[in-house]
N, C-alpha and C positions, 0 to 999 in steps of 0.2 A: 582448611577450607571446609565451610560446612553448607547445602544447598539441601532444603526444604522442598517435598515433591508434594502434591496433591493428595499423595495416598498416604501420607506421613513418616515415610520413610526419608534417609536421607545419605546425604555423600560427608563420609567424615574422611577427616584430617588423612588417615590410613589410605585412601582410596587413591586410585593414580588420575589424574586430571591435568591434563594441555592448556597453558595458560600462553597467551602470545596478542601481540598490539596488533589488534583492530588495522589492516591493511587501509582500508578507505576513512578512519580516522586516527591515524598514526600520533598523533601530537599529546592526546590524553584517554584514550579509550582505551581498553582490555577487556578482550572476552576471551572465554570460554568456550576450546574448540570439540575435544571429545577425550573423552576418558572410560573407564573401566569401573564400572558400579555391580555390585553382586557375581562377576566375573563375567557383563557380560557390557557389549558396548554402549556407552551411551554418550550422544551429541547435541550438544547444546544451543548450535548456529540456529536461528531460524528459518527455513529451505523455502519456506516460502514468500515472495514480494508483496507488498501493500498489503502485511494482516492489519494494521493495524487502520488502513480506509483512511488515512491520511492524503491520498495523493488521488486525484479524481483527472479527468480527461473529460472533462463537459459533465456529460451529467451518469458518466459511466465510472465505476472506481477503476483504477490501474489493475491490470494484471488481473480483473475476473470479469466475468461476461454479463453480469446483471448485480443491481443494487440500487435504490435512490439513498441520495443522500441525507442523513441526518444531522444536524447541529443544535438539537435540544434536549434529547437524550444520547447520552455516548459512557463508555467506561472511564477509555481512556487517551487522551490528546481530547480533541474538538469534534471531531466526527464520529459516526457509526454506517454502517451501513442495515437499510430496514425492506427487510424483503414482503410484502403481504397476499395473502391470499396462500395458495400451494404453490411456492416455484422453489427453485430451488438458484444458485449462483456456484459458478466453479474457477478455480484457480488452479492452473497445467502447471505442473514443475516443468523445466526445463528435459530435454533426452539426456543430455548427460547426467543428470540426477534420478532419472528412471534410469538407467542402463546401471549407475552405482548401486543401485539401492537392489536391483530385482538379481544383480551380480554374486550376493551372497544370503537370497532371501531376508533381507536387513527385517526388523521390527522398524516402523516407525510410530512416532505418536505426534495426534493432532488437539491441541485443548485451543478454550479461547474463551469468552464472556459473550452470553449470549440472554436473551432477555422474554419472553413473551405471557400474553394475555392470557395462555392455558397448557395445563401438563403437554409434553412433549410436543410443542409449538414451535420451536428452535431445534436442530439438532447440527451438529456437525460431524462429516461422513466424512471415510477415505477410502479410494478406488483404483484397484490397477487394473483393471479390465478382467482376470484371471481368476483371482479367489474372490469370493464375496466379500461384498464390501463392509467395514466397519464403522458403528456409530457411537456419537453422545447425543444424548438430549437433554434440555433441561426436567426438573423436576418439581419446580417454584413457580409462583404465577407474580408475574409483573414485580421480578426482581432479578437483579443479575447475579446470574451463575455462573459459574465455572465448569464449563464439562470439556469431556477430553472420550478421546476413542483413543484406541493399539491396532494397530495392523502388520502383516507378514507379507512382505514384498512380495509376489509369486517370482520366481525366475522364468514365469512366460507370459508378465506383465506387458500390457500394451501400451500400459500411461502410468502414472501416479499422479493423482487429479486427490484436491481437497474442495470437498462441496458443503455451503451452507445450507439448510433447506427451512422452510418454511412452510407452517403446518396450520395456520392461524387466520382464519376467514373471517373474523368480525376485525380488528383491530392491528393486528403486524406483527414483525418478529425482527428483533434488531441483535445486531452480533457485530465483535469487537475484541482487536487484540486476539487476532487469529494467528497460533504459529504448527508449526509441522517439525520437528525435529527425530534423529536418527536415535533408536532404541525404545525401552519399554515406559518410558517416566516421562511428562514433562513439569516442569517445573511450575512452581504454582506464582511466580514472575517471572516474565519473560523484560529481560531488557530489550530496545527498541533494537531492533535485526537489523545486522551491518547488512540486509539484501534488501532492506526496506523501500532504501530510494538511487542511496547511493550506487548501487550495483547493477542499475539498468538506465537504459537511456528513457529518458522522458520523450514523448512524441512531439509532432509537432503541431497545433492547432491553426484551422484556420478562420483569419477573423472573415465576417461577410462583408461580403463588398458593399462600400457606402456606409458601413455602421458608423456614425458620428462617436457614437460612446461603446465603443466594443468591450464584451465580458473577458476577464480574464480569469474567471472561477477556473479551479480544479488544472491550471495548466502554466507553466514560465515559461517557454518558446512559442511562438506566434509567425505566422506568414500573413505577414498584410499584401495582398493584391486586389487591392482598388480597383473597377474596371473605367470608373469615371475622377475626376477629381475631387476629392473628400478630406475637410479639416477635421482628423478627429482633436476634442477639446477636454474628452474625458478616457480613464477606463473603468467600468463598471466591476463592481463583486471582488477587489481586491481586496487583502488582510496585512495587517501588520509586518512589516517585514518582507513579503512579497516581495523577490526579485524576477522582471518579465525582460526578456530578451525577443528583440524584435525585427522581423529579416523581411525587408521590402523586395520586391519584383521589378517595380518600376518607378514613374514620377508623378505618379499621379495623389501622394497623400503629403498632405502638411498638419503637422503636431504643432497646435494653439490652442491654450486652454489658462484659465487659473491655477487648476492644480497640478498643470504640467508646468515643472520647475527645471525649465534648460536653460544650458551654458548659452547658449545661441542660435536665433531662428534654426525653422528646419523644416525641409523640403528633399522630399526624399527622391533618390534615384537608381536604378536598377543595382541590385544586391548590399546596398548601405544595412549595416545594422544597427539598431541602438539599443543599450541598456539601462532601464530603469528600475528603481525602488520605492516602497512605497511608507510611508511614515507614518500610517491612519487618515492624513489630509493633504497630501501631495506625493506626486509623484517627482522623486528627484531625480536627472541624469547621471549616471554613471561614467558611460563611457559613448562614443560615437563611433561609428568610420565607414568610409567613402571607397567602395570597395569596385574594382575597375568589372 
């Protein structure tokens, strides 16, 4: 096994490396859990949720507290997130990930593809409250880079927090394919991180009451509660493949439309859910049921 890092070093064949199936995709995946490079630890999972701005909650990315969305510049998948002006966005590991990491003063390293208008416009930081914090910035203008920071867990770490920031007052600063992993290296591909989607629950959105064509951007579970009676006939911002899962309240909505393609009318009543998908031009039924 051979793995290419940013700084040109590498893990050869000699080196010791934990190979084991991808828990949350058992059937054909393999990753790379943590092994032993220059004698010292290095892990390859990626610790942090939504780097890669894939998975949105309205108009908020999952798992960090600021970002709009992009879909005209991005690295990698369909999206990016673009910060403008001086703000910055942060993504909190979990406690048990802070309590591991700050456990034996761990190294960990943060890189990702990040993009802006002007030298050190993008950077990306890592924080545990304790030692000062560590960065990368870019050093390109209006091309994507690759930057990465190192940082040393304190053992009187209050968080381990990964922060985008933005540095770029005329134009913005877009960043993408953000990962976090345990030791001094990250790797200069990251495959998509079994903690991406699969490893946490998605929330649940709620549609407005009355909206005939409700959005389903950025979200697959929905609470319809209607306060009045409402046909919706469409759902708005849906993609390819798109499966939405939908948990009614009461009786008050009925699902009629062209590109809603059901088994059979429907009129909804307290805790019914249904599941749909989407095919680019219609929405087809999954599954139904009538739940007391």
């Amino acid at each position: 096994i051979a793995l290419d890092y940013t700084d040109g070093s590498s893990i050869a064949n000699s080196a010791t490396v934990a190979i084991g199936l991808d828990p949350f995709r058992p059937n054909d995946t393999i990753f790379l859990g943590r092994g032993i490079y220059a004698g010292k630890t290095q892990g390859f999972q990626n610790l942090l949720r939504n780097g890669s701005f894939e998975y949105w909650n309205g108009s908020l990315p999952l798992n960090w507290d600021l970002g709009t969305k992009e879909t005209n510049i991005f690295k990698i998948g369909s999206t990016s997130a673009k910060l403008t002006g001086v703000e910055g966005a942060s993504n909190l590991l979990p406690t048990y990930l802070k309590d591991y990491l700050k456990s034996g003063e761990r190294w960990v390293t943060a890189g990702g593809w990040v993009r802006s208008d002007i030298v050190a416009g993008a950077s990306i930081r890592i924080v545990d409250g304790a030692n000062p914090p560590s960065s990368g910035f870019n050093t390109l203008v209006n091309t994507w880079e690759y930057v990465f920071a190192k940082h040393k867990v304190s053992t009187s770490a209050t968080v381990v927090r990964v922060d985008i920031i933005a540095n770029s007052p005329t134009v913005g600063s877009y960043f993408d394919g953000i990962s976090l992993v345990e030791g001094e290296n990250v790797p200069a591909y990251m495959p998509k991180p079994y903690t991406d989607a699969e490893a946490f629950v998605l929330p649940i959105i709620n549609f407005t009451s009355g909206d005939e064509t409700p959005s389903v951007l950025g979200g697959n579970i929905f609470k319809v509660d209607n306060s009045g009676a409402t046909t919706i006939s469409a759902f708005d911002d849906g993609v390819v493949g798109q499966k939405i899962t939908l948990g009614f309240t009461n009786a008050n909505t009925t699902l009629s439309g062209n590109t809603l393609k059901l088994s059979a009318a429907f009129t909804s009543t307290a805790n019914d859910t249904m599941v749909l998908i989407y095919d680019g031009t219609n929405w087809l039924e999954i599954s139904r049921s009538r739940n007391p």
